[in-house]
PQR file with spaces between the fields and no chain letter, atoms N, CA, C, O and H, PARSE charges and radii, in Angstrom:
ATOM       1  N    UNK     1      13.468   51.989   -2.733 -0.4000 1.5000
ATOM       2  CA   UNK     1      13.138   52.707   -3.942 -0.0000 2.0000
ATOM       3  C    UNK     1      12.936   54.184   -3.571  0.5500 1.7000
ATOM       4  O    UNK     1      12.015   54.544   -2.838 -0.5500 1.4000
ATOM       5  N    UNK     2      13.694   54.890   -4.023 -0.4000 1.5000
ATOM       6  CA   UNK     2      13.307   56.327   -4.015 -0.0000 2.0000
ATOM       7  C    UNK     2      12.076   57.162   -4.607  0.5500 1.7000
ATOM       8  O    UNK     2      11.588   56.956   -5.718 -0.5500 1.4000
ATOM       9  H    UNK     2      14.442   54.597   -4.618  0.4000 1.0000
ATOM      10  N    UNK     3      11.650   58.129   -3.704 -0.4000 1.5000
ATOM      11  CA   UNK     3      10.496   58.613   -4.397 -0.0000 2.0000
ATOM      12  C    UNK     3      10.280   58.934   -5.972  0.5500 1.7000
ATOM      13  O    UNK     3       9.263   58.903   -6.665 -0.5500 1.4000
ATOM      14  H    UNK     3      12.047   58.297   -2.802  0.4000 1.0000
ATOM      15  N    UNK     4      12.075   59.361   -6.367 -0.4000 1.5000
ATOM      16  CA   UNK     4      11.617   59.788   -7.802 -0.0000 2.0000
ATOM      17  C    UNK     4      11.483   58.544   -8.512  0.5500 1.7000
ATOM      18  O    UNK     4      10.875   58.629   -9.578 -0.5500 1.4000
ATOM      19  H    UNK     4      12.901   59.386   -5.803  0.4000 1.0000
ATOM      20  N    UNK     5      11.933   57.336   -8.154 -0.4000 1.5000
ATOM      21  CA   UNK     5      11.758   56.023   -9.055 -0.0000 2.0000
ATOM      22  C    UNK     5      10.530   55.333   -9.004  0.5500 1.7000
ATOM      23  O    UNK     5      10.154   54.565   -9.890 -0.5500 1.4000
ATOM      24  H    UNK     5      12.427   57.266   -7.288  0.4000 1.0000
ATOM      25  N    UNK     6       9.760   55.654   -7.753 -0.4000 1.5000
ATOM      26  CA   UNK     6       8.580   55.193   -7.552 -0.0000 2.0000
ATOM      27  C    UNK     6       7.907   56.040   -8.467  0.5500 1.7000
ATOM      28  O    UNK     6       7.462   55.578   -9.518 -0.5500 1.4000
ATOM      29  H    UNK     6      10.065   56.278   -7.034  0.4000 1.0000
ATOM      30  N    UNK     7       7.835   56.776   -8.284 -0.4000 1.5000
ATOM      31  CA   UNK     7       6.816   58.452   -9.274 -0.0000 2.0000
ATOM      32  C    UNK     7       6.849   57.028  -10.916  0.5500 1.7000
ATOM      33  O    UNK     7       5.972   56.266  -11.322 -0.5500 1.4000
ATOM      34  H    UNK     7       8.196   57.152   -7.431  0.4000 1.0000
ATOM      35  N    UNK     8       8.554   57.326  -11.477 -0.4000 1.5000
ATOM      36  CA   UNK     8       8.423   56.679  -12.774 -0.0000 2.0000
ATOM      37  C    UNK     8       7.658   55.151  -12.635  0.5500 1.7000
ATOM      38  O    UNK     8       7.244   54.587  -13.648 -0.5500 1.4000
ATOM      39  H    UNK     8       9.266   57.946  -11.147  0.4000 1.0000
ATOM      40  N    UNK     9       7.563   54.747  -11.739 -0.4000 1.5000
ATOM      41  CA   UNK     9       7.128   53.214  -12.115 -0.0000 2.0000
ATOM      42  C    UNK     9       5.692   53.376  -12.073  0.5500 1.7000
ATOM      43  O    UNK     9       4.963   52.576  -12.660 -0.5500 1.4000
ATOM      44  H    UNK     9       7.900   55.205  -10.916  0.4000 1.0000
ATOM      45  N    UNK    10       5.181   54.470  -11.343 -0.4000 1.5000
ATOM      46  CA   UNK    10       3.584   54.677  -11.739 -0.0000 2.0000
ATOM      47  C    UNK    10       3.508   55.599  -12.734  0.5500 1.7000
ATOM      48  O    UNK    10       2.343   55.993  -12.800 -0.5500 1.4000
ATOM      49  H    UNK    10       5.772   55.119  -10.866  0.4000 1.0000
ATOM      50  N    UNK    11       4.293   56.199  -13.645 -0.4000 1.5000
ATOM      51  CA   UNK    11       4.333   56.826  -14.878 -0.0000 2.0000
ATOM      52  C    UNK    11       4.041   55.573  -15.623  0.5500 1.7000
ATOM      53  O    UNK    11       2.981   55.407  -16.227 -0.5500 1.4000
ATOM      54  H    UNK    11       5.239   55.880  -13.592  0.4000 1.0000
ATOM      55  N    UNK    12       5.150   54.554  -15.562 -0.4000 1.5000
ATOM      56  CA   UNK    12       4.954   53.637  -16.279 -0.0000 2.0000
ATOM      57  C    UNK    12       3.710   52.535  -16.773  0.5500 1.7000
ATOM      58  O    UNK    12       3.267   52.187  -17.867 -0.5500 1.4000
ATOM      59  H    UNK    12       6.011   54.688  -15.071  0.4000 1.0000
ATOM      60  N    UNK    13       3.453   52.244  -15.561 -0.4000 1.5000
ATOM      61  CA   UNK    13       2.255   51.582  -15.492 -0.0000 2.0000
ATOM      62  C    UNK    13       0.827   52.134  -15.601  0.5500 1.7000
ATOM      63  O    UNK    13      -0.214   51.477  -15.599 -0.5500 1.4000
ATOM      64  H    UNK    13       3.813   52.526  -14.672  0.4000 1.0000
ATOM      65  N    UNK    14       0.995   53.668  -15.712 -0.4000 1.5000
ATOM      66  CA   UNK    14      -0.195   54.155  -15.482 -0.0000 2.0000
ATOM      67  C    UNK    14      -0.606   54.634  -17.380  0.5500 1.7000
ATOM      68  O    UNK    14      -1.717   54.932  -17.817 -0.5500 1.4000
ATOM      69  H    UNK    14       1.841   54.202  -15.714  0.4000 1.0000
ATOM      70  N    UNK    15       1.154   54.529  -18.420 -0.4000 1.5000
ATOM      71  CA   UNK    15       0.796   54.518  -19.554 -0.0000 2.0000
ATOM      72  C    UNK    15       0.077   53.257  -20.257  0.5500 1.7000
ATOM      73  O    UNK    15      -0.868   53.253  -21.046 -0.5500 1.4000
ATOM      74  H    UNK    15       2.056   54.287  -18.065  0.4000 1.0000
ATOM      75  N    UNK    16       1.036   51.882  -19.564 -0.4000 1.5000
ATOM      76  CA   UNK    16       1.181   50.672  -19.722 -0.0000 2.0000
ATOM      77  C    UNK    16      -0.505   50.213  -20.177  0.5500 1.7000
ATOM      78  O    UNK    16      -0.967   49.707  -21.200 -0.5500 1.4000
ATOM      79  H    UNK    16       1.803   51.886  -18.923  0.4000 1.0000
ATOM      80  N    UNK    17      -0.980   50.558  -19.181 -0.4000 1.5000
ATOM      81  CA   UNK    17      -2.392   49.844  -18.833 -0.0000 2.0000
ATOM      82  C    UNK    17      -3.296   50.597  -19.950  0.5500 1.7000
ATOM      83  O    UNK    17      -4.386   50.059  -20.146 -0.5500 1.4000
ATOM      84  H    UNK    17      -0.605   50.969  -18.350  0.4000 1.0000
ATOM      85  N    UNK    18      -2.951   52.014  -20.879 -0.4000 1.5000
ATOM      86  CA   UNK    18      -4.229   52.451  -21.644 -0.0000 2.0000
ATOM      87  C    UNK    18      -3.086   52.499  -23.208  0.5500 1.7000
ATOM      88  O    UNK    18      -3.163   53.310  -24.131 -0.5500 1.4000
ATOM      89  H    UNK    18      -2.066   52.451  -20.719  0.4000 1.0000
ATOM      90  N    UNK    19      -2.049   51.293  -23.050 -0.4000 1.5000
ATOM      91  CA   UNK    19      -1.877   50.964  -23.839 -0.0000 2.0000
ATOM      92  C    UNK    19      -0.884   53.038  -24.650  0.5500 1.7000
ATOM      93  O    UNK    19      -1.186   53.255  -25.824 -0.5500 1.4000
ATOM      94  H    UNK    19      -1.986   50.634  -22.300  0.4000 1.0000
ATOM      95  N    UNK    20      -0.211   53.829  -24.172 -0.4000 1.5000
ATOM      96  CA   UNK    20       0.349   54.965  -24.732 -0.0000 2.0000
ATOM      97  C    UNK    20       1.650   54.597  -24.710  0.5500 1.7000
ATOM      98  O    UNK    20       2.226   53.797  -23.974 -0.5500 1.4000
ATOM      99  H    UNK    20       0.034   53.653  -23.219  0.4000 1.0000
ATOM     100  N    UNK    21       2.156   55.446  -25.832 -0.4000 1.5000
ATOM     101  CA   UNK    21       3.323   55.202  -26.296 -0.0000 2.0000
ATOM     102  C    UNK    21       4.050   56.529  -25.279  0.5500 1.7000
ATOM     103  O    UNK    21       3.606   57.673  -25.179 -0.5500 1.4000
ATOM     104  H    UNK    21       1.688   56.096  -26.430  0.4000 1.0000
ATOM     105  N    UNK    22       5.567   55.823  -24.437 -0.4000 1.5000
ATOM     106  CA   UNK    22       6.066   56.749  -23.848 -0.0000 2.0000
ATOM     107  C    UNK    22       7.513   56.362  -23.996  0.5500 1.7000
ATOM     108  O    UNK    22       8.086   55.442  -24.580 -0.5500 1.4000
ATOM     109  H    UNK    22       5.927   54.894  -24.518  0.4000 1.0000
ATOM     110  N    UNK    23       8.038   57.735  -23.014 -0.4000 1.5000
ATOM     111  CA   UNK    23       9.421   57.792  -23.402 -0.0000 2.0000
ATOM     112  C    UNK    23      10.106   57.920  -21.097  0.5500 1.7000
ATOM     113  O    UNK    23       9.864   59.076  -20.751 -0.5500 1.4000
ATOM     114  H    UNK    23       7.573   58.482  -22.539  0.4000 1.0000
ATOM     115  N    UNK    24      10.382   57.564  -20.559 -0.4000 1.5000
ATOM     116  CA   UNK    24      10.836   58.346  -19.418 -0.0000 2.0000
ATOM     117  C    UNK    24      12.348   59.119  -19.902  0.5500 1.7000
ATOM     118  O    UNK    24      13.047   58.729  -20.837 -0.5500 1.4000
ATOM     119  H    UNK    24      10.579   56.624  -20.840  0.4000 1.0000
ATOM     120  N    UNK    25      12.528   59.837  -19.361 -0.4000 1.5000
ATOM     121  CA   UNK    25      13.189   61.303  -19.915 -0.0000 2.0000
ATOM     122  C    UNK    25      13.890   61.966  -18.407  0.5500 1.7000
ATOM     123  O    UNK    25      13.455   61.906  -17.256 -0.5500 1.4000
ATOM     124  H    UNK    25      11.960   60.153  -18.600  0.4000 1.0000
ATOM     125  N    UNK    26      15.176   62.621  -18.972 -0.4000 1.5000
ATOM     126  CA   UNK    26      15.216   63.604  -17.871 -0.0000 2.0000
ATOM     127  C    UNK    26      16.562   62.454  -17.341  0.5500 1.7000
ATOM     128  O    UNK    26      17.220   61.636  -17.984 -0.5500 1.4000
ATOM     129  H    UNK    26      15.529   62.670  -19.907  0.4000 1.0000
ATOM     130  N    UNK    27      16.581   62.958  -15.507 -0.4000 1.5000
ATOM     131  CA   UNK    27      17.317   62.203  -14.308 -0.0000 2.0000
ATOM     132  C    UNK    27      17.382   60.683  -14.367  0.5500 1.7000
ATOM     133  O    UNK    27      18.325   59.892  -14.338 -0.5500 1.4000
ATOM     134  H    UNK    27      16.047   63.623  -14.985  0.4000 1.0000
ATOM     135  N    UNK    28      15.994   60.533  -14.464 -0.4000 1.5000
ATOM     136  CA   UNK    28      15.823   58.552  -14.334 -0.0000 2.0000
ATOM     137  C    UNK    28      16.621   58.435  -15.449  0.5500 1.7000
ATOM     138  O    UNK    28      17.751   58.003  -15.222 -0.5500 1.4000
ATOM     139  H    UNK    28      15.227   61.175  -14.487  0.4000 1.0000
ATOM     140  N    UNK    29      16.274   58.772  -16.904 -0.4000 1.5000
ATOM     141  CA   UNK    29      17.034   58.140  -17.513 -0.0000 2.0000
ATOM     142  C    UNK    29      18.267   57.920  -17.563  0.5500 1.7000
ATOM     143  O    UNK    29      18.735   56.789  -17.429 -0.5500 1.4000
ATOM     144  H    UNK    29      15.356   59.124  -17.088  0.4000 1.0000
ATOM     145  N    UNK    30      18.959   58.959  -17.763 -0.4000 1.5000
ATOM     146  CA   UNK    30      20.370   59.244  -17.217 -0.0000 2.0000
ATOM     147  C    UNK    30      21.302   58.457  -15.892  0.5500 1.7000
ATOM     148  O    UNK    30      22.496   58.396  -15.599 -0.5500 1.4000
ATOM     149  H    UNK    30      18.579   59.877  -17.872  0.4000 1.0000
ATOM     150  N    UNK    31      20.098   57.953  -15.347 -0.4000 1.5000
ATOM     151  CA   UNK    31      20.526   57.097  -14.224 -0.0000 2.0000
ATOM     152  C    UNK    31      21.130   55.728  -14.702  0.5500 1.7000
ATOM     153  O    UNK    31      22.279   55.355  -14.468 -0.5500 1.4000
ATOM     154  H    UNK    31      19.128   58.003  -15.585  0.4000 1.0000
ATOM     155  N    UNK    32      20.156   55.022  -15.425 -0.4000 1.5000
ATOM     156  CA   UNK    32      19.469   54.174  -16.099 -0.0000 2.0000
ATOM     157  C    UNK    32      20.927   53.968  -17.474  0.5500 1.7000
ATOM     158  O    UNK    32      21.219   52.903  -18.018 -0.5500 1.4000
ATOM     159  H    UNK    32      19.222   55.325  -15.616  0.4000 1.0000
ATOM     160  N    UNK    33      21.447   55.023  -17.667 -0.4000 1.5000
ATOM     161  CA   UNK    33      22.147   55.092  -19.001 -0.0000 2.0000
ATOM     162  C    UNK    33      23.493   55.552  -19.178  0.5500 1.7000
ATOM     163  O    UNK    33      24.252   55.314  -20.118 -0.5500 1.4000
ATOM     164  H    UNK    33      21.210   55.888  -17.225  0.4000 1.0000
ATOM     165  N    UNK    34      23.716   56.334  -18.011 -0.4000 1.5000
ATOM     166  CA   UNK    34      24.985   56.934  -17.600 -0.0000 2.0000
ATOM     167  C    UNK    34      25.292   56.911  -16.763  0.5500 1.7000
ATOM     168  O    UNK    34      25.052   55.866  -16.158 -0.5500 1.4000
ATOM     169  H    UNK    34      23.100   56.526  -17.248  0.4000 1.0000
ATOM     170  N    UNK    35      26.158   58.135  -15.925 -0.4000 1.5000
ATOM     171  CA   UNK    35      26.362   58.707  -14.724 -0.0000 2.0000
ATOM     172  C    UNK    35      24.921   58.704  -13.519  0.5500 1.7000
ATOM     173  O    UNK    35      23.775   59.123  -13.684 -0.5500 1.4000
ATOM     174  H    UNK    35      26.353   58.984  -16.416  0.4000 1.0000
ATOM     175  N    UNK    36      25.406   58.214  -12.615 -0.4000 1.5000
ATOM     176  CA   UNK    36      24.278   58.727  -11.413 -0.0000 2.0000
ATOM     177  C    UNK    36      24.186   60.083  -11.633  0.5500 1.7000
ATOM     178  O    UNK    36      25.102   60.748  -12.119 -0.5500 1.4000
ATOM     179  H    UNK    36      26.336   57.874  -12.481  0.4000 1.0000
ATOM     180  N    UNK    37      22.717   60.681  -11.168 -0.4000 1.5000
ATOM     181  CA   UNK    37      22.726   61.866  -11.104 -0.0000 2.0000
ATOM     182  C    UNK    37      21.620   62.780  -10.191  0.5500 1.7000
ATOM     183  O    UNK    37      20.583   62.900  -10.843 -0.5500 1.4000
ATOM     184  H    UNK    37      21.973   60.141  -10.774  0.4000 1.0000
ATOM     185  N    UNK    38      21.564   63.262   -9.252 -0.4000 1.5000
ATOM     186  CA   UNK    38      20.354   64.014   -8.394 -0.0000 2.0000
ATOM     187  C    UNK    38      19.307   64.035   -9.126  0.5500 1.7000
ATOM     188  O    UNK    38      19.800   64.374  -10.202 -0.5500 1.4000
ATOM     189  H    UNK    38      22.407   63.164   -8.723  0.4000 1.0000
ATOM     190  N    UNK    39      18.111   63.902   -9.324 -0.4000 1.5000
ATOM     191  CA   UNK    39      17.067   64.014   -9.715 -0.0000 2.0000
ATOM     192  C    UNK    39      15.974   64.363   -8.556  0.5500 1.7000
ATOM     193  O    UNK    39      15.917   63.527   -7.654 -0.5500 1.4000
ATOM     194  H    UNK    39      17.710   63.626   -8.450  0.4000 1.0000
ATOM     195  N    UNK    40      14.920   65.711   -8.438 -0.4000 1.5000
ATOM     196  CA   UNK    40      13.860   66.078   -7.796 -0.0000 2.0000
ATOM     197  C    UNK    40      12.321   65.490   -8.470  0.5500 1.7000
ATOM     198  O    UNK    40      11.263   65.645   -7.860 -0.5500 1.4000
ATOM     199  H    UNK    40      14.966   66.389   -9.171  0.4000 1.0000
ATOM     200  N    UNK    41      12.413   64.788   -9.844 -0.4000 1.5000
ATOM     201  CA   UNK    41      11.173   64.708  -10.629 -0.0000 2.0000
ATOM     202  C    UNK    41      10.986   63.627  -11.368  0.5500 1.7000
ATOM     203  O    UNK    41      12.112   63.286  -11.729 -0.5500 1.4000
ATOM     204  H    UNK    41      13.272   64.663  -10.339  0.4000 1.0000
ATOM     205  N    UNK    42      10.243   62.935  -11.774 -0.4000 1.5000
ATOM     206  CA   UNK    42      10.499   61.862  -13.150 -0.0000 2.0000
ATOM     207  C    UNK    42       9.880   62.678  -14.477  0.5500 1.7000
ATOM     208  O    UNK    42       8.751   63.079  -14.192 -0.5500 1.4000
ATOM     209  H    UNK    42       9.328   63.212  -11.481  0.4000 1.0000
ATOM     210  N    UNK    43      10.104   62.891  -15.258 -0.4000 1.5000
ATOM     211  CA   UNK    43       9.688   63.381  -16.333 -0.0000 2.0000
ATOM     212  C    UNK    43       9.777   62.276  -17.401  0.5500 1.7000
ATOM     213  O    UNK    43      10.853   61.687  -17.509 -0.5500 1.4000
ATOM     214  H    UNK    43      11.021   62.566  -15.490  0.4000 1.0000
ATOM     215  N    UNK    44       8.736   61.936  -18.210 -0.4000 1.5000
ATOM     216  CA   UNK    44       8.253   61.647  -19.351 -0.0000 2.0000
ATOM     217  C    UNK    44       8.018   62.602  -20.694  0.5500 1.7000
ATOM     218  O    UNK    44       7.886   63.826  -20.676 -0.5500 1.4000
ATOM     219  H    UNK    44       7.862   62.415  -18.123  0.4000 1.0000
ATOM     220  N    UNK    45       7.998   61.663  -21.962 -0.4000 1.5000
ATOM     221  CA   UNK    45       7.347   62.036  -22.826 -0.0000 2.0000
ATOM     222  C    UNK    45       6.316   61.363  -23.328  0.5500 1.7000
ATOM     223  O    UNK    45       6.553   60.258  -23.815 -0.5500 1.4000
ATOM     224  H    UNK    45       8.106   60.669  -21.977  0.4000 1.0000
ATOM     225  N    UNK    46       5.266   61.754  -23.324 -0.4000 1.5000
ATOM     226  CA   UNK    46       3.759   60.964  -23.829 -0.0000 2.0000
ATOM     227  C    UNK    46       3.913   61.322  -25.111  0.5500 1.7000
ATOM     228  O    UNK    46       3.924   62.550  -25.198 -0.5500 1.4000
ATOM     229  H    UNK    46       5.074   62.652  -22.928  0.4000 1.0000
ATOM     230  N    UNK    47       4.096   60.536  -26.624 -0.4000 1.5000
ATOM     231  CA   UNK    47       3.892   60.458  -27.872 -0.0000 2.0000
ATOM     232  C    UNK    47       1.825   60.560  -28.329  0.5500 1.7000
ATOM     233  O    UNK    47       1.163   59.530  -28.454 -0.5500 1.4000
ATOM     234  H    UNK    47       4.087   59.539  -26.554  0.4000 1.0000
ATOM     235  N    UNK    48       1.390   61.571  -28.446 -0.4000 1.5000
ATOM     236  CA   UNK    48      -0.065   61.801  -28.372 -0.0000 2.0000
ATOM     237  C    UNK    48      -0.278   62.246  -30.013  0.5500 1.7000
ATOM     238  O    UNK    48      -1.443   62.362  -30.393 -0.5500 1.4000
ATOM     239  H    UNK    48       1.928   62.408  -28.344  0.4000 1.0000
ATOM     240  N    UNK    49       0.644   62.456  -30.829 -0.4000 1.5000
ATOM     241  CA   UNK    49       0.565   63.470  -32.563 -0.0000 2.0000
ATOM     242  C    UNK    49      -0.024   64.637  -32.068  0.5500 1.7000
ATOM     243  O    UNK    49      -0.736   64.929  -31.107 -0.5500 1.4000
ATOM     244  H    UNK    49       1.590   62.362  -30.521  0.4000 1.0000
ATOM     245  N    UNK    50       0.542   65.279  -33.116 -0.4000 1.5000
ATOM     246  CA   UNK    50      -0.234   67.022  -32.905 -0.0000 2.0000
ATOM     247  C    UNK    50      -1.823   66.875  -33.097  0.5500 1.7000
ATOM     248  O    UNK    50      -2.585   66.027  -33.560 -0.5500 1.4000
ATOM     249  H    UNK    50       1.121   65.042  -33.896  0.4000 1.0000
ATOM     250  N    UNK    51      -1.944   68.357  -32.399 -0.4000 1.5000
ATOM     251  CA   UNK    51      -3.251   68.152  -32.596 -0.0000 2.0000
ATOM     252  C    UNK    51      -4.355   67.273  -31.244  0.5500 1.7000
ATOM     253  O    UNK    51      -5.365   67.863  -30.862 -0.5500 1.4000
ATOM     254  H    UNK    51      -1.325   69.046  -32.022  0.4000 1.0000
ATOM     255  N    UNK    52      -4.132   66.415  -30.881 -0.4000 1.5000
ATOM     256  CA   UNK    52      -4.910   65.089  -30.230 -0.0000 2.0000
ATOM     257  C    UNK    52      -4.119   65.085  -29.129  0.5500 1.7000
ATOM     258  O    UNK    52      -3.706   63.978  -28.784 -0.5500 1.4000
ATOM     259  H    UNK    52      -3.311   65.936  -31.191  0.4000 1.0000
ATOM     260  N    UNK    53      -3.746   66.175  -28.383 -0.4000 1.5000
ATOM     261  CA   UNK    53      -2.966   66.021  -26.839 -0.0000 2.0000
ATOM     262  C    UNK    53      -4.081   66.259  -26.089  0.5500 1.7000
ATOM     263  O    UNK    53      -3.927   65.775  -24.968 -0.5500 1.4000
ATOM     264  H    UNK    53      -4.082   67.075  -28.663  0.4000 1.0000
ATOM     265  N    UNK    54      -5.786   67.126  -26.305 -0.4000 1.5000
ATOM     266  CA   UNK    54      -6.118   67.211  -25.033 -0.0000 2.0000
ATOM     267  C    UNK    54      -6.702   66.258  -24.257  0.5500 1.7000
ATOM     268  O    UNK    54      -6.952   66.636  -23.113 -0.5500 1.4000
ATOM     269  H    UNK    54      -5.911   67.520  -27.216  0.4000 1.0000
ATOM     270  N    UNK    55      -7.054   64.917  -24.584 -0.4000 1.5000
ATOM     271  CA   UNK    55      -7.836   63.736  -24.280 -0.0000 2.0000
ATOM     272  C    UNK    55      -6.919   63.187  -23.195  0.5500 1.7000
ATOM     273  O    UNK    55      -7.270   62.918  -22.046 -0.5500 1.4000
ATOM     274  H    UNK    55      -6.851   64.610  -25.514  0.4000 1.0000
ATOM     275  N    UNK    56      -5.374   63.023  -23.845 -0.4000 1.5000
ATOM     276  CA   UNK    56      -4.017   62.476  -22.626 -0.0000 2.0000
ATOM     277  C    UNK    56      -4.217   63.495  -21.747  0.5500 1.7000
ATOM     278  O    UNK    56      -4.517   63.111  -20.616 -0.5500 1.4000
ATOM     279  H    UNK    56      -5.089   63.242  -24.778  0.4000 1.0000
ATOM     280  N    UNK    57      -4.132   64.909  -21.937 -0.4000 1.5000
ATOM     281  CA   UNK    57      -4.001   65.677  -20.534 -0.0000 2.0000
ATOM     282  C    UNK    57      -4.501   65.832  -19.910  0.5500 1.7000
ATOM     283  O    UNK    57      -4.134   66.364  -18.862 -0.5500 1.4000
ATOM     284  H    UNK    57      -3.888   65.221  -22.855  0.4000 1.0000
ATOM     285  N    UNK    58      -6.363   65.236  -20.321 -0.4000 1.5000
ATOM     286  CA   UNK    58      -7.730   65.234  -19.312 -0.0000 2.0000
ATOM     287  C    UNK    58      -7.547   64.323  -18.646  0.5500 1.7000
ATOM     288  O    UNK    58      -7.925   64.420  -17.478 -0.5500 1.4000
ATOM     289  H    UNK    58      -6.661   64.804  -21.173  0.4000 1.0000
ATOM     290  N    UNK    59      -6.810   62.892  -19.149 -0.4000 1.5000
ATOM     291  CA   UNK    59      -6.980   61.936  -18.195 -0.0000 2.0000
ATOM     292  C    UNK    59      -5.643   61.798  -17.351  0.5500 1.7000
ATOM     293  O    UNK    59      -5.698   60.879  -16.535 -0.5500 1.4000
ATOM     294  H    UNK    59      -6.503   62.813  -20.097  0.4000 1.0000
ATOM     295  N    UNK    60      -4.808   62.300  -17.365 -0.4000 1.5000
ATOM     296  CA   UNK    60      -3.776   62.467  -17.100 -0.0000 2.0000
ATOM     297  C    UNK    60      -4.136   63.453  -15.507  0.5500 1.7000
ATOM     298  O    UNK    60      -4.093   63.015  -14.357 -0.5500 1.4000
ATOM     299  H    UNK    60      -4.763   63.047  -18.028  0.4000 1.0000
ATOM     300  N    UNK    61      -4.431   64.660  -15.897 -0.4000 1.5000
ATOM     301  CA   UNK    61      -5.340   65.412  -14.933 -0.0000 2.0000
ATOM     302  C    UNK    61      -6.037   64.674  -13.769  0.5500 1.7000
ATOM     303  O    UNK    61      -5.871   64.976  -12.587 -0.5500 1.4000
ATOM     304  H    UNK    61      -4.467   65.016  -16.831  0.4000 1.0000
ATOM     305  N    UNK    62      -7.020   63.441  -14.321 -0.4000 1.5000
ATOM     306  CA   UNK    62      -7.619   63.138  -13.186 -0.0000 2.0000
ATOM     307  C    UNK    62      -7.606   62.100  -12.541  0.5500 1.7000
ATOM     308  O    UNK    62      -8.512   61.484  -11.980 -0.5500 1.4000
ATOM     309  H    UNK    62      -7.155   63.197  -15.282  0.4000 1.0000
ATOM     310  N    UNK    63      -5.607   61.758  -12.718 -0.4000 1.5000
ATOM     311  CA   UNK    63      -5.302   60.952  -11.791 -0.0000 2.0000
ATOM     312  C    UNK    63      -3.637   61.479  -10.799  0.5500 1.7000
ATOM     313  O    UNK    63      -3.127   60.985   -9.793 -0.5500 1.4000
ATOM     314  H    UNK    63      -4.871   62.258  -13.174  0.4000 1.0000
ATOM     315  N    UNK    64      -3.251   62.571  -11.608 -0.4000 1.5000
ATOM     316  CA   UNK    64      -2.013   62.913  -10.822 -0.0000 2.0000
ATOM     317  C    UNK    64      -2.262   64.666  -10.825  0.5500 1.7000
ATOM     318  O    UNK    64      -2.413   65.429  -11.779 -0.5500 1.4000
ATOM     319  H    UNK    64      -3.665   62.972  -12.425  0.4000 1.0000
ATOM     320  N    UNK    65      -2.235   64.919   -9.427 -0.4000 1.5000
ATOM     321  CA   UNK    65      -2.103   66.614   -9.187 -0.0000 2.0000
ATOM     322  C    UNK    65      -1.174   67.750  -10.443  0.5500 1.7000
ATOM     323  O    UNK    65      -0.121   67.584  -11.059 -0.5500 1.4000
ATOM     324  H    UNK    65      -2.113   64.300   -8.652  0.4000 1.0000
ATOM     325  N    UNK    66      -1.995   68.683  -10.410 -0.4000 1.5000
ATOM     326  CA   UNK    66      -1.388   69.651  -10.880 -0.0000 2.0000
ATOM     327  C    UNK    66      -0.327   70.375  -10.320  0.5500 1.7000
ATOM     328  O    UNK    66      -0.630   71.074   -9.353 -0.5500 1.4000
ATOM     329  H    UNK    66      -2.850   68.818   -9.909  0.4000 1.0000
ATOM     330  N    UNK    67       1.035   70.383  -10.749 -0.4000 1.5000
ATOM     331  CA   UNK    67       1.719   71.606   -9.885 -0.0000 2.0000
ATOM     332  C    UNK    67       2.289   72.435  -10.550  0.5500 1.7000
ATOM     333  O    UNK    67       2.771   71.939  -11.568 -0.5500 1.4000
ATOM     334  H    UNK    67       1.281   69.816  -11.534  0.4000 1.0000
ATOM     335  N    UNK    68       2.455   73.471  -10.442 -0.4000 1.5000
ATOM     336  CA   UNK    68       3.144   75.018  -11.227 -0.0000 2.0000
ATOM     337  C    UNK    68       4.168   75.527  -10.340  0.5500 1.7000
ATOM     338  O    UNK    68       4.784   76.552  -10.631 -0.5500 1.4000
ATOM     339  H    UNK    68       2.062   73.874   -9.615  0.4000 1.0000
């Protein structure tokens, strides 16, 4: 398993378990759906409604590093 597929399967499970509605997005999917393709990242979409994102990004925060 490659690092970026591992990353998504603890994306996955880490929505799975508090019960959030998600999307994986990006490389994986594309893998998953099309053409192979290089991927450096797993990217998601967390479905949170406007408004009510900062609660996902606190806890989100204090289980996977910040990077910029």
């Amino acid at each position: 398993m490659t690092p970026q597929v591992a990353a998504g399967v603890e994306l996955q499970q880490f929505f799975l378990v508090r019960d959030w509605r998600f999307c994986i997005i990006g490389g994986l999917a594309v893998q998953r759906w099309s053409e192979p393709r290089q991927t450096r990242d797993a990217d998601a979409t967390l479905l949170t409604g406007f408004g009510s994102e900062e609660p996902f990004v606190d806890e989100l925060l204090l289980i996977f590093e910040s990077r910029s």
